[in-house]
ROROTOR-895525 format. One record per atom (N, C-alpha, C): y, x, z. Coordinates in steps of 0.02 Angstrom, whole numbers, padded with zeros to 5 digits, always signed. Layout:
! ROROTOR-895525
YXZ
...
//
This chain:
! ROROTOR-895525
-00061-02293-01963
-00125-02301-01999
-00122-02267-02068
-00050-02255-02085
-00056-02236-02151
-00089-02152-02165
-00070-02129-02083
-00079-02036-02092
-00145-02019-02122
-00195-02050-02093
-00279-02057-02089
-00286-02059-02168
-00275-02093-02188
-00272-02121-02257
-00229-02074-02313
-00189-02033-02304
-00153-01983-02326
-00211-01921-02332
-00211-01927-02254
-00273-01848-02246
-00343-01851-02270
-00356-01907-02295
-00420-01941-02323
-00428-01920-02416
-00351-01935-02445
-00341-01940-02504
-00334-01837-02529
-00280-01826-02488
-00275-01765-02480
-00351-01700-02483
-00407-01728-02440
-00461-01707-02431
-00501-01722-02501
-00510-01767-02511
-00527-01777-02580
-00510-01740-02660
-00441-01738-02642
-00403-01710-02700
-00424-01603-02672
-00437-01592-02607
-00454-01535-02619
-00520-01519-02635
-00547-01551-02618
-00646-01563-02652
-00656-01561-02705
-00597-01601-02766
-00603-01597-02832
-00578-01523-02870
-00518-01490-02826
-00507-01449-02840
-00566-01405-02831
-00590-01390-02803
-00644-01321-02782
-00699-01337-02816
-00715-01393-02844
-00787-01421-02886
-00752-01376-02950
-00705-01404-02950
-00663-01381-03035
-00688-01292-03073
-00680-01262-02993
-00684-01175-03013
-00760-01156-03009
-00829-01201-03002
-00869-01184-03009
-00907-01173-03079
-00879-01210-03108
-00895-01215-03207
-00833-01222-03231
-00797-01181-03307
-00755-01177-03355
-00785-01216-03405
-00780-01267-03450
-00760-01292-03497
-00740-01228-03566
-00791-01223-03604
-00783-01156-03640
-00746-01196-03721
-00748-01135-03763
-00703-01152-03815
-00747-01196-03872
-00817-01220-03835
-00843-01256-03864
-00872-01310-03840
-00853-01345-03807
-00839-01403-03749
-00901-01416-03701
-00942-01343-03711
-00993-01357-03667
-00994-01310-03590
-01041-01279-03551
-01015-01274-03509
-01022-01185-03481
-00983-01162-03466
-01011-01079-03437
-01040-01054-03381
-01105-01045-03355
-01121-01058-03299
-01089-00987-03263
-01097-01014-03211
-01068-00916-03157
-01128-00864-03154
-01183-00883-03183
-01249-00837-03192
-01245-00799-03237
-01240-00738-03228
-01230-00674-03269
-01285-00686-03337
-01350-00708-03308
-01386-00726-03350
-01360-00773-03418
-01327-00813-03390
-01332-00872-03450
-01266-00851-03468
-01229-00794-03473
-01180-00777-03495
-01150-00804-03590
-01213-00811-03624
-01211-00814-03672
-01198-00898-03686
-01240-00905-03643
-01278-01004-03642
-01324-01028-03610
-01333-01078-03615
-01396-01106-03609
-01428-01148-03687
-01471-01110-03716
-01494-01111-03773
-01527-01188-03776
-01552-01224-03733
-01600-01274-03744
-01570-01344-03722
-01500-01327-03649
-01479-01366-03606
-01515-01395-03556
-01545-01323-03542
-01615-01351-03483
-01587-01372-03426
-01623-01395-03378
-01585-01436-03318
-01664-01407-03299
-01606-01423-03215
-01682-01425-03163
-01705-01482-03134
-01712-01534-03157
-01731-01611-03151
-01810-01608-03165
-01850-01639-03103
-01926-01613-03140
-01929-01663-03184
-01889-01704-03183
-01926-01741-03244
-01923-01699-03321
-01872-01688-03321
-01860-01626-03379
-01903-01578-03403
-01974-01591-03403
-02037-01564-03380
-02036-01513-03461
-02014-01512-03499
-02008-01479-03556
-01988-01430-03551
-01919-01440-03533
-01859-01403-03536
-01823-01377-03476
-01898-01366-03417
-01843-01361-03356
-01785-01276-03333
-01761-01300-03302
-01717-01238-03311
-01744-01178-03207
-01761-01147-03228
-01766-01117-03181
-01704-01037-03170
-01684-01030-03138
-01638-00975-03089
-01643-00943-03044
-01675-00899-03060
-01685-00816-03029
-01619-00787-03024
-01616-00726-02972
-01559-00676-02981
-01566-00636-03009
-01628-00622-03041
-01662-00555-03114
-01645-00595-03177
-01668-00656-03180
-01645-00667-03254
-01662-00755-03240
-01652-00805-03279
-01648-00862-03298
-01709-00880-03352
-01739-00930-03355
-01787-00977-03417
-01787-01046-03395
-01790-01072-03469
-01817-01142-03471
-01915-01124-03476
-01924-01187-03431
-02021-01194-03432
-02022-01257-03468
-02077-01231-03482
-02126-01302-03529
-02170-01314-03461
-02178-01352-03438
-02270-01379-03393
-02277-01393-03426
-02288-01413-03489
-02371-01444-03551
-02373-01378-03577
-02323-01331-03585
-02359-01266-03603
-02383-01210-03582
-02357-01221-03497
-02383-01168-03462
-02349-01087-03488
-02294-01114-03521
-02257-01044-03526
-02163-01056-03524
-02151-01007-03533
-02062-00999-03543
-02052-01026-03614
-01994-01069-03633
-01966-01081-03704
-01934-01028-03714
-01905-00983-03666
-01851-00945-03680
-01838-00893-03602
-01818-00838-03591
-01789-00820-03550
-01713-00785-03578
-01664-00777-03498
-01613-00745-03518
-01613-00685-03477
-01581-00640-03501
-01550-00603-03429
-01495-00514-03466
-01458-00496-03413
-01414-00443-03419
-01457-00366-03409
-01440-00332-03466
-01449-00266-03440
-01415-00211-03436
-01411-00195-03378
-01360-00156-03370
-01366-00099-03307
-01302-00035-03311
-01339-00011-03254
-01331-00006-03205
-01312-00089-03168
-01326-00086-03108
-01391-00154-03119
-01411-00167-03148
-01493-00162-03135
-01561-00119-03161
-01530-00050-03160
-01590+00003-03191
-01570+00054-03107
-01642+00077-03076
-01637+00132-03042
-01707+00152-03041
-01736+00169-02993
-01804+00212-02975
-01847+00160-02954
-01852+00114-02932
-01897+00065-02907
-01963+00066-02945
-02025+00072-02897
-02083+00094-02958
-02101+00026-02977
-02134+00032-03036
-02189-00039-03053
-02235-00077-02985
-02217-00111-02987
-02249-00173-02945
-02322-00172-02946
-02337-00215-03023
-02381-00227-03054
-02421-00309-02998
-02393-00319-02950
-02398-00407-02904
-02403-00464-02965
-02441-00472-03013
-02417-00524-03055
-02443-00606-03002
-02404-00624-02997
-02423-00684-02972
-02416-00757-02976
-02432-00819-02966
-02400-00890-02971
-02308-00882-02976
-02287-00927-02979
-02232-00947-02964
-02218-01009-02907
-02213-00996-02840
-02222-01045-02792
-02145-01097-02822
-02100-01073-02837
-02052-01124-02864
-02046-01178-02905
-02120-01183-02939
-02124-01216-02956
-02129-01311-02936
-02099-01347-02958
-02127-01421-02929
-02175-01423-02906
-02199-01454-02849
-02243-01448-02813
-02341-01480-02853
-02312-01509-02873
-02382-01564-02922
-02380-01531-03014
-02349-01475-03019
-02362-01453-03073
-02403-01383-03088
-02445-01374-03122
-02502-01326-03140
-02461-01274-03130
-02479-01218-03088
-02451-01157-03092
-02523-01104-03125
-02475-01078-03176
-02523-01017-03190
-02537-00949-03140
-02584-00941-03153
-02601-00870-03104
-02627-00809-03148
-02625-00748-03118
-02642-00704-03133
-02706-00701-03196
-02754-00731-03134
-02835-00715-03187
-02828-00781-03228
-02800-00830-03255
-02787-00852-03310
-02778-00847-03384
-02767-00775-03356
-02767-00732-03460
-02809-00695-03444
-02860-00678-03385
-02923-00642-03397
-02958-00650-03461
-03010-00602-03500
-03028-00596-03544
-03020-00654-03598
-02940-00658-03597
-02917-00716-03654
-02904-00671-03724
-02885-00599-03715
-02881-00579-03781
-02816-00574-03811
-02774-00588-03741
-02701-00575-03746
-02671-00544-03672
-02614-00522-03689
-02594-00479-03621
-02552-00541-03612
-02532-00518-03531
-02483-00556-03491
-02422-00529-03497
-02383-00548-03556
-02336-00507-03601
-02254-00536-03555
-02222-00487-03534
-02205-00493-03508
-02102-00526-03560
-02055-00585-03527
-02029-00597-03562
-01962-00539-03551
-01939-00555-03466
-01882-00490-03422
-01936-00435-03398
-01933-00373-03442
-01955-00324-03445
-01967-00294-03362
-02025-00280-03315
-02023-00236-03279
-01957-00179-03274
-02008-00139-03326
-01912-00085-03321
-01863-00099-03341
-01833-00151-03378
-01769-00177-03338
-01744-00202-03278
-01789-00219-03217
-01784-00216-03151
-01809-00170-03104
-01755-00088-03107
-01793-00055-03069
-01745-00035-03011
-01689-00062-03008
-01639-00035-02937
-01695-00068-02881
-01726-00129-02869
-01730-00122-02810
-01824-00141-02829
-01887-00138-02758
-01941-00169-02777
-01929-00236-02774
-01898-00280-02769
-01874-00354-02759
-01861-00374-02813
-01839-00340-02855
-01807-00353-02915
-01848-00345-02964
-01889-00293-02941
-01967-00295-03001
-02015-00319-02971
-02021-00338-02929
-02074-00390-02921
-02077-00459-02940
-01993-00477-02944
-01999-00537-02976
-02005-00546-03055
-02003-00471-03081
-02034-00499-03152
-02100-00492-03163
-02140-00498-03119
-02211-00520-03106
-02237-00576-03107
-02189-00634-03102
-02206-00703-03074
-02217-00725-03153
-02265-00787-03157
-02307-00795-03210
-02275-00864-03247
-02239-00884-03227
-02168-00915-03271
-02118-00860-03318
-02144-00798-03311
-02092-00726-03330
-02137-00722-03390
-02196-00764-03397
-02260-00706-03448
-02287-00771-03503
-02287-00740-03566
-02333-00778-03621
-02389-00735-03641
-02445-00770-03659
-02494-00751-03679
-02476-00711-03769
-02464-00646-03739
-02444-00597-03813
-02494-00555-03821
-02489-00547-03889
-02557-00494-03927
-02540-00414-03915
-02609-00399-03894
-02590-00312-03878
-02544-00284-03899
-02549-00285-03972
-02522-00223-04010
-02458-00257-04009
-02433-00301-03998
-02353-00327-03993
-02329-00316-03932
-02366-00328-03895
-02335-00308-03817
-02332-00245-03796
-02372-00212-03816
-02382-00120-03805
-02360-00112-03849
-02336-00113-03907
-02309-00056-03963
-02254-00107-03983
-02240-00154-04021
-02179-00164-04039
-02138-00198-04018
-02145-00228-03953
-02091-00250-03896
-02075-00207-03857
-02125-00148-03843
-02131-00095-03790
-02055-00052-03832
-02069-00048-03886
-02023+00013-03897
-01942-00037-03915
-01964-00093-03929
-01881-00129-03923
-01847-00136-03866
-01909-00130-03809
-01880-00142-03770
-01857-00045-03709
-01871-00026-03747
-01877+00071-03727
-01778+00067-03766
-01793+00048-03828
-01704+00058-03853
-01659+00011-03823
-01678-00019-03800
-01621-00067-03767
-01607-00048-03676
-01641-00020-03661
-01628+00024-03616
-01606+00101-03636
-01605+00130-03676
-01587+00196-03695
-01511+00174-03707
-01485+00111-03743
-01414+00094-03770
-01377+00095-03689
-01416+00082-03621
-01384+00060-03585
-01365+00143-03554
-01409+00182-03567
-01406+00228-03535
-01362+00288-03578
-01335+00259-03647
-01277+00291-03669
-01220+00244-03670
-01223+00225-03609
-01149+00165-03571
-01138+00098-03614
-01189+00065-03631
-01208-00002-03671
-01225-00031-03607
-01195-00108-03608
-01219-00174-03585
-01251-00208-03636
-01317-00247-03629
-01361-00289-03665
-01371-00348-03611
-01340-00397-03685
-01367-00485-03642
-01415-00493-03695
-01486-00513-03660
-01547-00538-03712
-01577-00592-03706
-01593-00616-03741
-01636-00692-03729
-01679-00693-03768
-01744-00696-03735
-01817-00709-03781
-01846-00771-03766
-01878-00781-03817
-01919-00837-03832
-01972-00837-03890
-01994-00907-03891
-02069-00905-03941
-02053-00977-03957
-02105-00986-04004
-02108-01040-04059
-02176-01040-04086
-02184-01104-04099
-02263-01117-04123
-02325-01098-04087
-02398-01128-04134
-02446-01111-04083
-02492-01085-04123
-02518-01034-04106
-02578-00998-04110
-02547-00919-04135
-02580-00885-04103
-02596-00799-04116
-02660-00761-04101
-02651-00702-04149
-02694-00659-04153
-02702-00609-04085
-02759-00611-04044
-02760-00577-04010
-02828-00530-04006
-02859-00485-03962
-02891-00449-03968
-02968-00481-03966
-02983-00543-03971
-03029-00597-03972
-03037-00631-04041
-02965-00618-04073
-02970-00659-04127
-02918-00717-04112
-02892-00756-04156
-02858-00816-04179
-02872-00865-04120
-02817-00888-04090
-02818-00925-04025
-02761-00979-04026
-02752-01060-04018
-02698-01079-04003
-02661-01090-03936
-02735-01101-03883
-02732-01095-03816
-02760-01058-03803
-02754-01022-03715
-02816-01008-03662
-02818-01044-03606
-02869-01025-03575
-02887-01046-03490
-02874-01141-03511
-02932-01154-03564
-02955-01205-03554
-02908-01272-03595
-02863-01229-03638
-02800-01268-03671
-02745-01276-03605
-02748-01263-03564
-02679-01282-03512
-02629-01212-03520
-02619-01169-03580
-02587-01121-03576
-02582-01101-03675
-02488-01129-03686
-02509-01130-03763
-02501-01039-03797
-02535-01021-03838
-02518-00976-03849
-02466-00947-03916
-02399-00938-03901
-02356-00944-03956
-02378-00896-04041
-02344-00923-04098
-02363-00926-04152
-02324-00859-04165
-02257-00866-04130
-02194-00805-04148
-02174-00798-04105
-02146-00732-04085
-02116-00702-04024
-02020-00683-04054
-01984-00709-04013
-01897-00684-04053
-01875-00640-03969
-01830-00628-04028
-01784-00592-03973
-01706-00583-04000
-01652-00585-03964
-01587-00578-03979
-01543-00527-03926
-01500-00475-03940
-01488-00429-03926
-01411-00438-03942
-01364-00446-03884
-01297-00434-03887
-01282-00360-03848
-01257-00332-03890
-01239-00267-03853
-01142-00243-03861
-01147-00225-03795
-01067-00203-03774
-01035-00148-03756
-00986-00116-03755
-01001-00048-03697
-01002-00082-03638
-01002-00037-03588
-00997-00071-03513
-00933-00069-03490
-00925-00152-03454
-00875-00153-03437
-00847-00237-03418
-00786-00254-03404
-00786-00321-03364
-00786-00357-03447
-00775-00413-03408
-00754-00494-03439
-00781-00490-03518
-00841-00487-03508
-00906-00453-03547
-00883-00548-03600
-00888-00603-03594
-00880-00620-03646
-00801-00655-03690
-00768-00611-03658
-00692-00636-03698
-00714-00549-03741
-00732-00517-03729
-00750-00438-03773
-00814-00434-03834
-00848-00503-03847
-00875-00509-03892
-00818-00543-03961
-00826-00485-04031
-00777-00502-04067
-00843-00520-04139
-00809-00523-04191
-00833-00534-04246
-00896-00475-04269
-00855-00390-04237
-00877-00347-04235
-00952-00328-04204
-00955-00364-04129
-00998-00348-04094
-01083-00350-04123
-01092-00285-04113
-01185-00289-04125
-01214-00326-04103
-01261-00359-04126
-01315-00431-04112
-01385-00411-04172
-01414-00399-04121
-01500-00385-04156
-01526-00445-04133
-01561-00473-04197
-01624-00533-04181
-01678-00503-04239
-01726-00519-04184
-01796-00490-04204
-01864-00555-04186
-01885-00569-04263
-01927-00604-04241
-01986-00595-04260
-02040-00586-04224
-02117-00528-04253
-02166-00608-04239
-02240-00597-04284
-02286-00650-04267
-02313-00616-04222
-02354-00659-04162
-02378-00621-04083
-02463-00631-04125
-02467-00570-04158
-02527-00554-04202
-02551-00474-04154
-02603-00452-04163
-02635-00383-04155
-02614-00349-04256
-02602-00304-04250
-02601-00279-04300
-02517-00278-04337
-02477-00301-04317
-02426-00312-04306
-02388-00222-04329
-02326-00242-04362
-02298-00151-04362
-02267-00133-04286
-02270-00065-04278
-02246-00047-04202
-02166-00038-04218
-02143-00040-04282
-02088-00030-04296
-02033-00090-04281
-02008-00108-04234
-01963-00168-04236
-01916-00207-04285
-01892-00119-04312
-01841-00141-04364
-01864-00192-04404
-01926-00178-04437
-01952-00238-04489
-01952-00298-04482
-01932-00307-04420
-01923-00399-04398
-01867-00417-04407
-01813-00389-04412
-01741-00395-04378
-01744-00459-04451
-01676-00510-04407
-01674-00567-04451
-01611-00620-04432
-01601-00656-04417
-01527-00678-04409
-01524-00722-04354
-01483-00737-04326
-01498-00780-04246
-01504-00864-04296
-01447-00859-04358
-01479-00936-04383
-01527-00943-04388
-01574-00918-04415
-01635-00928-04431
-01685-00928-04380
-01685-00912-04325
-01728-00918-04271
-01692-00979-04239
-01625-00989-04245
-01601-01057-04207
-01635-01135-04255
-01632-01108-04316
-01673-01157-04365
-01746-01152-04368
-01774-01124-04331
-01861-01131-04319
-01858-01156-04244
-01825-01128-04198
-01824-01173-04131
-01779-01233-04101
-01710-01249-04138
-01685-01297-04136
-01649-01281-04075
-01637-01224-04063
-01581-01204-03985
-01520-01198-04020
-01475-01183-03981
-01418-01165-04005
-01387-01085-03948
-01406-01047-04001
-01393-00986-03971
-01332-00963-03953
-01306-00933-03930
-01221-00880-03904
-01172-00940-03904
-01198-01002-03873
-01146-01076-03864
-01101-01055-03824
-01084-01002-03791
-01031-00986-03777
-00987-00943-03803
-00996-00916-03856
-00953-00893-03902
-00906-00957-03941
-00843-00934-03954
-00805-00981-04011
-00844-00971-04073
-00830-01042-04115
-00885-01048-04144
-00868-00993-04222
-00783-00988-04224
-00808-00939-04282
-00803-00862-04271
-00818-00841-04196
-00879-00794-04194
-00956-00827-04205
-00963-00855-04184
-01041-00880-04183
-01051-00872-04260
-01016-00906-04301
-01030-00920-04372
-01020-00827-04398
-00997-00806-04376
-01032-00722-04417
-01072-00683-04389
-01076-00697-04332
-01119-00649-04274
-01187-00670-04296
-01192-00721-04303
-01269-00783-04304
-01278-00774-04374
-01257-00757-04440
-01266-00745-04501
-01294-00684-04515
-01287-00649-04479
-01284-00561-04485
-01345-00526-04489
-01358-00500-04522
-01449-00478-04509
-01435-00384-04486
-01415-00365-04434
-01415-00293-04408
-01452-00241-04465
-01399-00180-04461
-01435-00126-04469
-01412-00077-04469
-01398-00068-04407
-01395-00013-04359
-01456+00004-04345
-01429+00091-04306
-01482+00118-04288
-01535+00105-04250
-01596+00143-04245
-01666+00111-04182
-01683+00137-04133
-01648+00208-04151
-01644+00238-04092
-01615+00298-04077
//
């Protein structure tokens, strides 16, 4: 009777083992997920619990975000760029629901930012998903999109987001994570805090954070004190400069207007100079 009971204990003890290698315990006692995306972190500690209705954490194979359902938008997205996700794949342009969503929660749709006076600004760039159409079609889905002001989405995200693909294409890896804060912007209507009826908030500030690497493995034991980190945080206004540089600003300070905790997977005294640093390097 005792064998059963051996091979019982035994089985157990290998279950714990193999749970063990799915998450590392990082040098800051929180956790590293195996998603290329959240390479950096998870900025908010979103979970996918619907009750977590704030902060839920959704996981794509293009990129990662926490959702708000009371805001009907992303707190944040993450994702890698690099070039094995840049090829020929044309624009989609499918913007659609997000069926993944909980089943009893408001999904936004397409004609929802119809003549709202803001574009369906996109957070994981189209052309950063162009190896396959699968891959750009899913940055179509309307959990991917905040209600952003023309001239920010066409001119000064457009071209931040034109150099951060050009870095990749002179053998740069970029991990980015965007997000927003506050409510109301300027859009081509005029001063808005919601649309489509208040069920869709429209953010106050648009950020963005920019780790860049050459290309190559074990992408975060190779972030040093040294490593370039652009944070850019613009108001999601019309009229706005097309120039990016003029935003650039420090990851503290956007972590102290949104209360995330950014690059939590860095040791913390990288974090403490990386996160101080206000870039100024080149734009292009």
């Amino acid at each position: 009777m005792r064998y059963p009971s051996l091979f019982i204990f035994s089985f157990i003890l290998l279950l714990a083992g193999c749970k063990q290698t799915e998450i590392v315990p990082n040098r800051n006692r929180s956790l590293i997920s195996e998603n290329e995306h959240l390479t950096l972190g998870n900025p908010s500690n979103a979970t996918p619990d619907i009750n977590n209705y704030k902060n839920y954490l959704v996981e794509k194979p293009q990129y990662v975000l926490s959702y708000s359902r009371d805001s009907s938008i992303p707190n944040w997205v993450s994702w890698h760029v690099s070039s094995d996700w840049l090829g020929s794949a044309p624009r989609q342009d499918d913007f659609k629901a997000d069926e993944s969503l909980p089943e009893d929660w408001y999904r936004v749709s397409p004609a929802n930012y119809t003549n709202s006076g803001f574009d369906r600004g996109h957070n994981c760039p189209s052309a950063d998903r162009t190896k396959s159409q699968k891959d750009n079609s899913a940055t179509f889905l309307m959990t991917n999109m905040i209600p952003q002001a023309p001239d920010n989405n066409r001119e000064t995200w457009a071209n931040l987001e034109e150099y951060t693909r050009s870095l990749v294409d002179q053998g740069q890896e970029v991990y980015v994570i965007m997000g927003n804060y506050g409510s109301g912007g300027t859009g081509s209507n005029g001063f808005a805090r919601t649309i489509n009826g208040g069920k869709i908030r429209v953010p106050k500030q648009i950020w963005k954070v920019l780790v860049i690497l050459p290309e190559g493995d074990d992408d975060l034991n190779r972030i040093s004190v040294n490593t370039r980190v652009i944070a850019i945080d613009t108001p999601n206004s019309n009229g706005v400069n097309p120039d990016w540089s003029l935003y650039r600003t420090t990851v503290d300070a956007i972590e102290k207007a949104t209360g995330y905790d950014l690059l939590s997977s860095l040791p913390e005294d990288i974090q403490q100079v990386l996160e101080a640093t206000v870039d100024n390097g080149p734009t292009q």
